[in-house]
N, C-alpha and C positions, 0 to 999 in steps of 0.2 A: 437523326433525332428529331422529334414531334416536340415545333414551339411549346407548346406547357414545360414538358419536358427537359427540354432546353435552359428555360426559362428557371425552374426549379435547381437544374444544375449549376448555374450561374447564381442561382441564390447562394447556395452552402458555399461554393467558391469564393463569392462573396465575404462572407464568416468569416470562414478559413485566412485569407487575405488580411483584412481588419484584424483579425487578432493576432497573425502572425506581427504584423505592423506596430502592432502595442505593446508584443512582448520584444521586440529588440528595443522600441525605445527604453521599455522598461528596464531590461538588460545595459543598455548602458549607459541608464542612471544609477542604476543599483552598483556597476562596477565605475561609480566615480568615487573618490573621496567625498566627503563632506568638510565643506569649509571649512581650513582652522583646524581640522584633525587628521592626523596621520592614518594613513590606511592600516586594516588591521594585517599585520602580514604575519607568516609562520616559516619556518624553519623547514631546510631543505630535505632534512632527514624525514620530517611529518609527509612533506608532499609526495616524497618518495613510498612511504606506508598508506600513506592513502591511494594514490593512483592504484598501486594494486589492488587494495581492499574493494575500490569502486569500480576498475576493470574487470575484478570476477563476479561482483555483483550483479553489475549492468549484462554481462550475458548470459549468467544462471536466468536472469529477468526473462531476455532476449528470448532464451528458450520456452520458459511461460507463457510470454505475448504471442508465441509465432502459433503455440494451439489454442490460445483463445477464441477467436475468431470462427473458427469454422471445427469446433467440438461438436456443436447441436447441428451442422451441415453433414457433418460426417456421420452422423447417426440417421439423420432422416434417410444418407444416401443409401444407407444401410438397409431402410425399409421399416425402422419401428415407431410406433406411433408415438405420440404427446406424452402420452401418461409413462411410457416405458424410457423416454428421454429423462422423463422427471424425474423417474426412480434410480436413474441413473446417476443424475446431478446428488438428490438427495443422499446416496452412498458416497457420491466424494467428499461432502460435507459431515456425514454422521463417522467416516471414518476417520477424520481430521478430528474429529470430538474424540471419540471411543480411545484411539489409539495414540493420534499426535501428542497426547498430554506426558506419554509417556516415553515416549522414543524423544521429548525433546527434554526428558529427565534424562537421558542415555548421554546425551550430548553435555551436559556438568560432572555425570559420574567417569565417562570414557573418555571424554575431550573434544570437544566441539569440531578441531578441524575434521574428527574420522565421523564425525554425523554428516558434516556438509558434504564427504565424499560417499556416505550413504545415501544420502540425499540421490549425487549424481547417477548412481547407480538406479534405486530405484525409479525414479524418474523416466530414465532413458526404459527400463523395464514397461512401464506405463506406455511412454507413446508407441513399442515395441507390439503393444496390445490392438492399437489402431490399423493394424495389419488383417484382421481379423473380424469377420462380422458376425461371429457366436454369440451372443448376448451373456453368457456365464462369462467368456474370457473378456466381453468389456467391463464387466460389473468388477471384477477383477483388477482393472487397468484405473478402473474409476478407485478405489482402495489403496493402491499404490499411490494415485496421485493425490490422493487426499493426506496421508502419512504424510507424502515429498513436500506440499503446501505448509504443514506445520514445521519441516523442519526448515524451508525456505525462509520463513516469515519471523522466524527466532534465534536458530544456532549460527548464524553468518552474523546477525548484529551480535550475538554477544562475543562472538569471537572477535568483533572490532573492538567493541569495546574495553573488553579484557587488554589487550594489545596495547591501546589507547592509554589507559592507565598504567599499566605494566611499564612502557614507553616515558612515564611522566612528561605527557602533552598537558597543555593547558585545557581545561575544562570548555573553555569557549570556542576550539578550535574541534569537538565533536559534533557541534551544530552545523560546521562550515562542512564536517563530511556529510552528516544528513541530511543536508540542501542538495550537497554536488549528487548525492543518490538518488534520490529526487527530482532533480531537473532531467539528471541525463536518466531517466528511469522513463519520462515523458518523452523525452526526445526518442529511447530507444522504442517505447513502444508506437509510434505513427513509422520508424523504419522497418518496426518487425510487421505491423499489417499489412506495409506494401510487397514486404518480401513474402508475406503468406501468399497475398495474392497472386503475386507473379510466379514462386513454385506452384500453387496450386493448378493456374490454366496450364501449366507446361506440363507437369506429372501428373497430376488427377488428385485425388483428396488427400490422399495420407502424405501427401509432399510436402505441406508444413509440420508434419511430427518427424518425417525424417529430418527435415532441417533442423529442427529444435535439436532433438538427438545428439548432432553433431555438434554443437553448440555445449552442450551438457557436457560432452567428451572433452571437447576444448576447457571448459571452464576448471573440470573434475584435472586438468593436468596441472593447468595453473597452479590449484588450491595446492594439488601434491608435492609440487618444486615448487613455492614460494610462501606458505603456510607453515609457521609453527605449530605447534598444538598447544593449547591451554585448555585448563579445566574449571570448573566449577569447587566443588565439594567433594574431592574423587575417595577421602575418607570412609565413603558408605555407602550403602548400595542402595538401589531404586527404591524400595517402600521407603527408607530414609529420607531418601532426595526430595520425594514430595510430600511427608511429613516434614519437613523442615521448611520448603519453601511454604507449604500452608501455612505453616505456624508464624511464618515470618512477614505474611500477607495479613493474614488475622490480625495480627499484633502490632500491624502500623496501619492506621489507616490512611495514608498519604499511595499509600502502594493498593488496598483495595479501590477507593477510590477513581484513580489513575484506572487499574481495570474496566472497572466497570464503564468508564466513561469511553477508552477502546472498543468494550465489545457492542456499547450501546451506537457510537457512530458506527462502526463496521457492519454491523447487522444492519442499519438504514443504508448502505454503501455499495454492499451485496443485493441489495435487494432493488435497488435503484438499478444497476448495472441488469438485470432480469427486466424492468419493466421501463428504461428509457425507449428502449424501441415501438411498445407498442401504442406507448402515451402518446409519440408523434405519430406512427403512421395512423392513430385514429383521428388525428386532424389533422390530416392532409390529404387533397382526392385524389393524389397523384404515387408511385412511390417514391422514398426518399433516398436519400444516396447514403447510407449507412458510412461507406468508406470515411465520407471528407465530414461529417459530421463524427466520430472518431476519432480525427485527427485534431476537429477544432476544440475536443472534449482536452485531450492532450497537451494541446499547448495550452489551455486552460488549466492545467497542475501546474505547469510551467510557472505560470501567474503566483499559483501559491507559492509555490518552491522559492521562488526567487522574491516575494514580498514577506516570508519567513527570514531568507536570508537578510534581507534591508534591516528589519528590526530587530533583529537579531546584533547587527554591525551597529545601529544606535542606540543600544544599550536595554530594551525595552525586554522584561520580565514574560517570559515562555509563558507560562505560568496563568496570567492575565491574556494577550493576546488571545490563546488557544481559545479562551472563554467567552472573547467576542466571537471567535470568528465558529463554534458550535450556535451561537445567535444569529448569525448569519444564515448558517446551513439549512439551522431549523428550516429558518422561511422562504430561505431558497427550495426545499422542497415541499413546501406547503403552497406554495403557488399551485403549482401543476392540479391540486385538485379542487382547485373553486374555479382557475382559468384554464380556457378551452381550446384557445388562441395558439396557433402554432407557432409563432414566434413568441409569445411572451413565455410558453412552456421553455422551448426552446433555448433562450437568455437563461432562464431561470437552470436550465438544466448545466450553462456553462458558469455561473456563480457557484454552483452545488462544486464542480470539480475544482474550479480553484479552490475551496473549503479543503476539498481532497489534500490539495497540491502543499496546502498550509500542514494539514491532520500528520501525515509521517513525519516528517521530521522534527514536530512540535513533539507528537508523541515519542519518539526516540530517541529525542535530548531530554523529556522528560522520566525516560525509564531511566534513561542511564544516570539518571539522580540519582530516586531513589525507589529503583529495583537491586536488591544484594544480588554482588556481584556474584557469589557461590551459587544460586539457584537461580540465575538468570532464566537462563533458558526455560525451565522446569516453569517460573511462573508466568512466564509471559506466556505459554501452553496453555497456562488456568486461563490466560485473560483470553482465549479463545473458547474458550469453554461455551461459554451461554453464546456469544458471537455465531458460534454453529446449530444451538439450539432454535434461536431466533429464524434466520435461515430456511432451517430443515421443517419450521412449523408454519413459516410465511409458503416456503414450493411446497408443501405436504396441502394447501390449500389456496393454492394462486389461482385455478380456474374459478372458485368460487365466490372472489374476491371482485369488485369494482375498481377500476380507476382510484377512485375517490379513496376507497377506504387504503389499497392498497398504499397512498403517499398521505395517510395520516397517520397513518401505524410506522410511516418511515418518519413523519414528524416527532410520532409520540417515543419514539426512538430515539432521538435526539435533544429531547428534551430534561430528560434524565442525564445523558450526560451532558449536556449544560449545569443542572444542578449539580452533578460531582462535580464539575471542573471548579464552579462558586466554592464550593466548599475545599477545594484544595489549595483555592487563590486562597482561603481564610485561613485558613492552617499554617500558609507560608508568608502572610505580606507583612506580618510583624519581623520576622527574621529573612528581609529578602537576602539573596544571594550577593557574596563580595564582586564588585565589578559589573554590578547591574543593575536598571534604574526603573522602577518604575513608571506607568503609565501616569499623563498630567493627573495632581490630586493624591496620588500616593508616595511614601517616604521612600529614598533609595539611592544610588550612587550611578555614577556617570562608568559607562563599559572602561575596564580599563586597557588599554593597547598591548599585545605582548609584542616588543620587538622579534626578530629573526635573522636569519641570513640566507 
């Protein structure tokens, strides 16, 4: 390896190292008590429903992470140019619009668990596709996987949460799962990059979709032996489902709101994820080592995840927090386009994923407020809705885009939802939640402990 070379390598290592270092101390401050207060602890029966819920989680995830990486690899290997990749990206997103709104209406009328094994199936169909270098049967494969992303990203939380309630768990103890999902969701994806890479020099490219594959089959057994079924609204049928959930979105705006402030971070999220790479390699002479900057992006959610959990445990209002930390984001991604500076992009880009790391599980404790529990699924579909439109109209014109403009359109994305988030702190800080305290300056109550055994 050629000293620059070297040199560069040792930088990201570097990173990597530093923030590995930060996050365990962080880790076992976060798992100390706080003086004077009893840890919050839960009951054995919860951690027993949870492990599993976040065991087939984390390797439906596993299966996702193991083709990210090397989707637009396997296409070039293919032999098709930029604009024919794009159109291909573009179909997994426009079919995740078109279609996911309503197959994840299926999952409150039929029952959630036989969506998530719908899910496994078509999914495994998709990577089945990467066998293949026809252009109609990837476009095809790109369709399936966009349907499988909607039902991934909706029918598996509602079915926890259904459960959750169902179970009479304490309310506070749904945050503690959407951390655990979240952290180990980071953790698994820097294991599933290594392992892409490692099947891939041994088998050749389509050796991370078969590994996913298998992973999907594992996951799809679980759900069948350890999964009940719950449903939604199974009283009605589809055009109901989401009339109803419209109506029921319309009619509270605590729940539009909340959408929109979802699809406005996730469309800055998506789009960020498309153009971190090449905002560094164009300040840098050298190239960059994609892997271990990856990984440091990763345990940078870790950050979030686990600084969610902290304020979470002393008592501090979801609600408010989220609202700093979309303030945050903002300007974590508005850096990149006035500084040029490979490092300062770089920082900037790993404050942007701890935002990440904060956003799931702030957002998942806060649907399962108040999103109704009968159209779960159906609307959190809608709040992908514009999320893909966004997207599909940023890659429908990324060649023609700058640096520059491209991460102020990711700012002016985020800026919006900062202002829903303001407006749903205001909605709720006159009636804050029992057992939770607001931020210094605001009225509220100290978390309260649930015992367990």
């Amino acid at each position: 390896m050629e000293p620059v070379a070297q040199a560069l390598y040792t930088y990201y290592v570097g990173w990597f190292i530093i923030l590995a270092i930060g996050y365990y101390v962080l880790r076992r401050y976060t798992e100390t008590p706080t003086a004077g207060k009893p840890a919050l602890t839960v009951s054995g029966d919860f951690k027993g429903f949870q492990r599993i819920y976040v065991l087939v989680y984390l390797i439906m995830m596993a299966a996702d992470w193991l083709q990210g990486p090397y989707v637009y690899a396997l296409y070039t290997y293919y032999g098709f140019s930029i604009e024919e990749i794009g159109i291909l990206f573009i179909v997994g997103f426009g079919s995740s619009f078109l279609v996911g709104t309503f197959v994840g209406s299926m999952a409150d009328i039929y029952g959630r668990k036989k969506l998530c094994l719908f899910f496994g199936l078509l999914y495994s169909c998709s990577c089945l596709t990467k066998h293949f270098g026809s252009y109609p049967v990837l476009l095809m494969g790109r369709v399936l996987g966009g349907i499988s992303t909607s039902i991934l990203f909706s029918s598996f939380e509602s079915w926890m949460v259904h459960e959750h309630h169902e179970k009479n768990y304490p309310d506070e103890w749904l945050g503690l799962t959407f951390a655990a999902c979240t952290s180990g969701n980071g953790i698994v994806a820097i294991g599933s990059g290594v392992v892409a890479g490692v099947v891939r020099d041994a088998w050749g490219p389509v050796a991370p979709f078969d590994t996913s594959l298998i992973l999907l089959a594992l996951g799809s057994f679980l759900v069948y032996n350890y999964w009940g079924e719950n449903y939604g609204d199974s009283r009605v049928d589809l055009q109901g489902t989401l009339r109803n959930a419209y109506n029921r979105m319309i009619s509270d705006r605590k729940i539009v709101l909340l959408g929109l402030t979802q699809s406005f971070f996730e469309g800055a999220m998506y789009v960020f994820v498309f153009m971190w790479t090449p905002a560094l390699e164009s300040t840098s002479d050298y190239e960059i080592y994609h892997g271990w900057i990856f990984a440091s992006f990763m345990i940078c959610v870790l950050y979030g995840s686990n600084l969610f959990t902290l304020l979470m445990e002393k008592g501090y209002r979801v609600e408010r927090t989220a609202m700093y930390m979309f303030l945050v984001a903002a300007v974590a991604l508005a850096v990149p386009a006035f500084a040029e500076h490979h490092t300062v992009r770089l920082v900037s880009f790993f404050v942007f994923e701890a935002c990440v790391g904060m956003f799931w599980p702030s957002l998942g404790f806060m649907r399962s407020k108040y999103v109704p529990e009968e159209v779960r699924a159906t609307t959190m579909n809608f709040f992908r809705m514009p999320l893909n439109l966004i997207v599909c109209a940023v890659l429908a014109n990324i060649g023609k885009l700058s640096e520059f403009s491209v991460f102020l359109l990711c700012t002016a994305c985020l800026l919006p939802a900062l202002f829903c988030q303001m407006q749903l702190v205001s909605l709720t800080v006159d009636s804050p939640d029992i057992g939770k305290k607001n931020l210094p300056g605001e009225e509220g109550t100290q978390l309260t402990v649930v015992s367990g055994h």
